[in-house]
C-alpha positions as CSV (number, residue, x, y, z in Angstrom):
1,X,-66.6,-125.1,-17.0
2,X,-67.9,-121.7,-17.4
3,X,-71.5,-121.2,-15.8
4,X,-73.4,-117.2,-16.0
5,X,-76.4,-116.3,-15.0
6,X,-76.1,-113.0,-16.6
7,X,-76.0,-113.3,-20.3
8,X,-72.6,-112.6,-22.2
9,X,-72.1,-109.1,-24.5
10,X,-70.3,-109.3,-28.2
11,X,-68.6,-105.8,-28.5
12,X,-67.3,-104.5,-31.5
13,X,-67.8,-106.2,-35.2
14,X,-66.6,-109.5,-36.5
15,X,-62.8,-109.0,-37.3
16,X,-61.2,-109.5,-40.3
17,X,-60.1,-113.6,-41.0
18,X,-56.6,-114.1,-39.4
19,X,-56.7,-111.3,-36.5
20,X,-56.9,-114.3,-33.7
21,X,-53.4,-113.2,-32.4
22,X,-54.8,-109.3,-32.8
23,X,-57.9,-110.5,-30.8
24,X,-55.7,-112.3,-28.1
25,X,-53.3,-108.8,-27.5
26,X,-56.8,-106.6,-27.5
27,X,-58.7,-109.1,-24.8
28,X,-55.1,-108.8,-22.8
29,X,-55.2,-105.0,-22.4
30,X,-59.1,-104.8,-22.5
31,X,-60.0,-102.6,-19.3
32,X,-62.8,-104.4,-18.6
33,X,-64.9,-103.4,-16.2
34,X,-64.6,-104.2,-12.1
35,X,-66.1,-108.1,-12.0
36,X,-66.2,-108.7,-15.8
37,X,-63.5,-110.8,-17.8
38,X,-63.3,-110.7,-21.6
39,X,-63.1,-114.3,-23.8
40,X,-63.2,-114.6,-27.3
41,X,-65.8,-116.7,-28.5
42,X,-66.7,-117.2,-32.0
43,X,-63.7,-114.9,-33.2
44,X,-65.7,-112.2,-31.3
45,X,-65.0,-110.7,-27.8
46,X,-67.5,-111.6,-25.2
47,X,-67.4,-109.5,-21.6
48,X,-69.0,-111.7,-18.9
49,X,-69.1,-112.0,-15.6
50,X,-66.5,-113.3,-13.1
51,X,-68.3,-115.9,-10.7
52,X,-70.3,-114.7,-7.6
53,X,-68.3,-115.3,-4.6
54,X,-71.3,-117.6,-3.3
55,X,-69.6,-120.2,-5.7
56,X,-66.5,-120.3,-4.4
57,X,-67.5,-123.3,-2.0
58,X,-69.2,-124.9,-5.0
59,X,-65.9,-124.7,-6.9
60,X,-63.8,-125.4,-4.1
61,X,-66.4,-128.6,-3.5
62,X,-66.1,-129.7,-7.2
63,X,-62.5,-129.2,-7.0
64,X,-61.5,-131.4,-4.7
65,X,-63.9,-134.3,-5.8
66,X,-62.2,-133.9,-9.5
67,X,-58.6,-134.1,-8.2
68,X,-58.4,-137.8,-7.5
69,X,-59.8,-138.5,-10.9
70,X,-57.8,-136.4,-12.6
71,X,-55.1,-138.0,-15.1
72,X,-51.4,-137.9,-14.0
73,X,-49.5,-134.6,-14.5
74,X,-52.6,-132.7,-15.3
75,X,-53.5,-130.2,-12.4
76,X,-57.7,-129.2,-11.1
77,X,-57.8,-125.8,-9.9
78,X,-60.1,-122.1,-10.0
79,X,-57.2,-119.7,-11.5
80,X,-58.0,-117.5,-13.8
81,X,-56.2,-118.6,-17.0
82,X,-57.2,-117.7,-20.8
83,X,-57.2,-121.3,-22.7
84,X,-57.0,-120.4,-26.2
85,X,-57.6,-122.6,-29.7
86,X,-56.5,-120.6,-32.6
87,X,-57.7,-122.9,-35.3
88,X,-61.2,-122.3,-34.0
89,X,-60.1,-118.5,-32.6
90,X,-61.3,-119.2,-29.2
91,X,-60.0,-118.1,-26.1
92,X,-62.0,-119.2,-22.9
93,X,-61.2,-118.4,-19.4
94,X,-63.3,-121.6,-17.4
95,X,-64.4,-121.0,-13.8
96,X,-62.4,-124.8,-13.0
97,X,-60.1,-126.3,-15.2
98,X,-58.1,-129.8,-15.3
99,X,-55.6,-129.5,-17.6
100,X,-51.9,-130.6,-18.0
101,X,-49.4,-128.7,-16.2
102,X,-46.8,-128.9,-18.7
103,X,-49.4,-126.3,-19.8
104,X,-48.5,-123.4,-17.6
105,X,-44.7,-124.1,-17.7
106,X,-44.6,-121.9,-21.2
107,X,-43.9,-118.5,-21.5
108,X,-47.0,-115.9,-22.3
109,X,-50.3,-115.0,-20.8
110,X,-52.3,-117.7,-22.9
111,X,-52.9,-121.5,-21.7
112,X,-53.0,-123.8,-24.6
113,X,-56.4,-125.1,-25.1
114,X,-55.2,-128.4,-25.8
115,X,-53.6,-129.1,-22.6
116,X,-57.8,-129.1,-21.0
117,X,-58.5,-133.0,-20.2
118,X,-61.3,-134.3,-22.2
119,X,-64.3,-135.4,-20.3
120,X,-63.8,-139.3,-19.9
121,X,-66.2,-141.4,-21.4
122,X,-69.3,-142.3,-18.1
């Protein structure tokens, strides 16, 4: 779950099809500014804001409330991690994720997108 108040930025224009792992290395050494964090959304990079550090009690709140629900093996936590789905070149990097662990036992920078637990049915 990603949640702004200030409203993201595109830089640069739509790359060429099949630059996803191009996009991935540039968002990696992009010096973004103090506070911001680069995703790729839409095959286009998007600078937002990092959360306000009021939310960290929110998080922290929501965390612990998701972990007993959470599905075997698959961990709820705040760390920064880029989550990436190269068939739809997306790369998010969520506020609070649950997501299998196996997921950060791989080599890289890049979570795969796959490993996030769907939302189970209310």
């Amino acid at each position: 779950m990603t949640s702004m108040i200030e409203r993201p930025m595109a830089i640069g224009p739509t790359p060429a099809a099949g630059a996803f792992e191009d996009l991935l290395r540039i968002v990696e050494e992009l010096e973004t500014p103090d506070g911001y964090k680069a995703e790729l959304i839409r095959a286009k990079i998007v600078v937002s804001p990092w959360s306000k550090l009021r939310y960290k009690k929110a998080m922290k709140s929501l965390r612990r409330q998701l972990e007993p629900h959470a599905p075997e093996g698959h961990d709820v936590d705040v760390a920064p991690f880029l989550f990436v789905f190269p068939g739809t070149e997306r790369a998010f990097g969520p506020d609070l994720h649950v997501a299998d662990e196996s997921a950060f036992e791989a080599e890289g920078r890049h979570a795969d997108g796959e490993a996030l637990s769907p939302p189970s049915p209310s």
